[in-house]
C-alpha positions in Angstrom: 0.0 0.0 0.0 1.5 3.9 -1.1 0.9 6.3 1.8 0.8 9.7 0.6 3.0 11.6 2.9 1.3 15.2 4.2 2.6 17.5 6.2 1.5 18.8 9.6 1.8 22.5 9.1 -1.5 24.6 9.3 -3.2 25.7 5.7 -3.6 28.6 4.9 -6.9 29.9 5.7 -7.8 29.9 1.9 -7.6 26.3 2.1 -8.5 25.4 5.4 -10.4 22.1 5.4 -14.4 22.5 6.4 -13.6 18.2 7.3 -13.8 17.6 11.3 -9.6 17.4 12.7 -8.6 14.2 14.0 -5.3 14.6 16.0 -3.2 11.8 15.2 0.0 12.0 18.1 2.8 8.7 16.8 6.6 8.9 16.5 6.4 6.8 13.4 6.7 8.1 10.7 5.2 4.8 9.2 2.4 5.1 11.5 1.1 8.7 11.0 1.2 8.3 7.1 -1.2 5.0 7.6 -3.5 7.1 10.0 -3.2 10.2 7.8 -4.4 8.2 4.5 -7.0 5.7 6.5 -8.8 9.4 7.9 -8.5 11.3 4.4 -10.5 8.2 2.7 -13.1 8.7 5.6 -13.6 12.5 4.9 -11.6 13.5 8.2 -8.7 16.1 8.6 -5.4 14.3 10.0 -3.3 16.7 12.0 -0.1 15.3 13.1 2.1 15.1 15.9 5.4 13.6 16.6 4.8 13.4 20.8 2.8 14.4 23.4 4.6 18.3 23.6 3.8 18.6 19.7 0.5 17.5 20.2 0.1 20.1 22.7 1.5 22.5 20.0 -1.5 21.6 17.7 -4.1 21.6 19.9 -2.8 25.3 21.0 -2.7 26.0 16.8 -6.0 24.4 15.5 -7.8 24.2 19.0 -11.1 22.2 18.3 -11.3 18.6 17.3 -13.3 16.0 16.8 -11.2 13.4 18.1 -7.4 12.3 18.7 -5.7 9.5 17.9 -2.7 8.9 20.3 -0.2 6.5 21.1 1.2 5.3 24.0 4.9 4.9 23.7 6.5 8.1 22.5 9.8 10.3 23.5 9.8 13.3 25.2 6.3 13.3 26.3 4.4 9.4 26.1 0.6 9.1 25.5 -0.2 8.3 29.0 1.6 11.5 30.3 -0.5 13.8 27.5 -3.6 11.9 28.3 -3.1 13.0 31.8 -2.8 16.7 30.7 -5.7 16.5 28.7 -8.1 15.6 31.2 -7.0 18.0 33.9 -7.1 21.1 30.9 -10.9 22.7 30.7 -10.1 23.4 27.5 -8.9 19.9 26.1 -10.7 17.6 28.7 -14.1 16.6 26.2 -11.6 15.8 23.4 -12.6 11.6 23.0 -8.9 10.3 22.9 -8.8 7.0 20.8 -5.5 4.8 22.1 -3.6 3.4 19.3 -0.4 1.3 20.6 1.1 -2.0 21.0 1.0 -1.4 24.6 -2.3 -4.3 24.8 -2.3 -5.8 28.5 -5.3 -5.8 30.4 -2.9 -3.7 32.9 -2.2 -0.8 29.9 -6.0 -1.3 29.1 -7.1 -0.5 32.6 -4.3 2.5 33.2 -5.8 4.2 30.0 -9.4 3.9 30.9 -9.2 5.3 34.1 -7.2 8.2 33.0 -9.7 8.6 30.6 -9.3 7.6 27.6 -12.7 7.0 25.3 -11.5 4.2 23.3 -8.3 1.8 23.5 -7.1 -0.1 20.0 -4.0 -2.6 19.8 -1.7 -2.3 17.3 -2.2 -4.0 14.3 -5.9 -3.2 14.0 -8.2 -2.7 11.1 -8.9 0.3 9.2 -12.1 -0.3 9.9 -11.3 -0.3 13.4 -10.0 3.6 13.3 -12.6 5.0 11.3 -15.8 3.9 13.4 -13.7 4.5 16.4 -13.5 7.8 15.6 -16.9 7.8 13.6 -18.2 7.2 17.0 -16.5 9.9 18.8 -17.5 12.3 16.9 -20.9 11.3 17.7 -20.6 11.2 21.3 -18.9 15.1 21.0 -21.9 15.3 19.2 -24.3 14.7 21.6 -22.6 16.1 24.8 -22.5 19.2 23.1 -26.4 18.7 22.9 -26.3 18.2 26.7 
């Protein structure tokens, strides 16, 4: 499979996407160009980050989005440590963060769920397996913005 590779930089506003962001937070390369091509075919924006303190850039840059997509081992700042920040930030804290990693032991489970993460995937999963995962947190922000 050919994954087109895309950059993270912001557009310009003249072509700013109108498709819901998905923050996608991996230090592989390999990784974010397969996220970034499985979310373009489902009609989603892919922003990307390398680790937790880029992700923390982007969320500063593009603030609202519909979902991220974060992993768990990562330099500098790891996906456990950013989920952490997340949830204690008011303005961060509704964000539905998908875990995508390796990490698949009921212990890793368990640690991510109660720092709350919405969803938890093990590496390798389906495509299918991103797209309704974050088909259906975009419906829950969805709804709790109904609320």
């Amino acid at each position: 499979m050919t994954v087109p590779v895309k950059n993270s930089e912001p557009l310009p506003e003249a072509e700013a996407s109108d498709r819901p962001k998905v923050l996608i937070v991996d230090d592989e390369d390999f990784n974010l160009d397969l996220l970034a091509h499985i979310l373009e075919s489902a009609q989603f924006e892919p922003i990307r980050a390398k680790d937790g303190l880029e992700a923390l850039q982007r969320l500063e840059e593009f603030g609202a989005f519909e979902a991220i997509l974060l992993d768990w081992m990562m330099p500098n700042m790891d996906g456990m440590q950013l989920l952490r920040k997340l949830k204690e930030d008011a303005r961060y804290c509704e964000i539905p963060v998908i875990m995508q990693t390796a990490a698949g032991s009921p212990q890793k489970v368990r640690e991510a769920m109660d720092a709350g993460a919405h969803t938890y995937l093990v590496k390798p999963y389906a495509e299918e397996a991103i797209v309704n995962a974050v088909k259906e947190a975009q419906h829950y922000t969805k709804r709790k913005a109904q609320w």
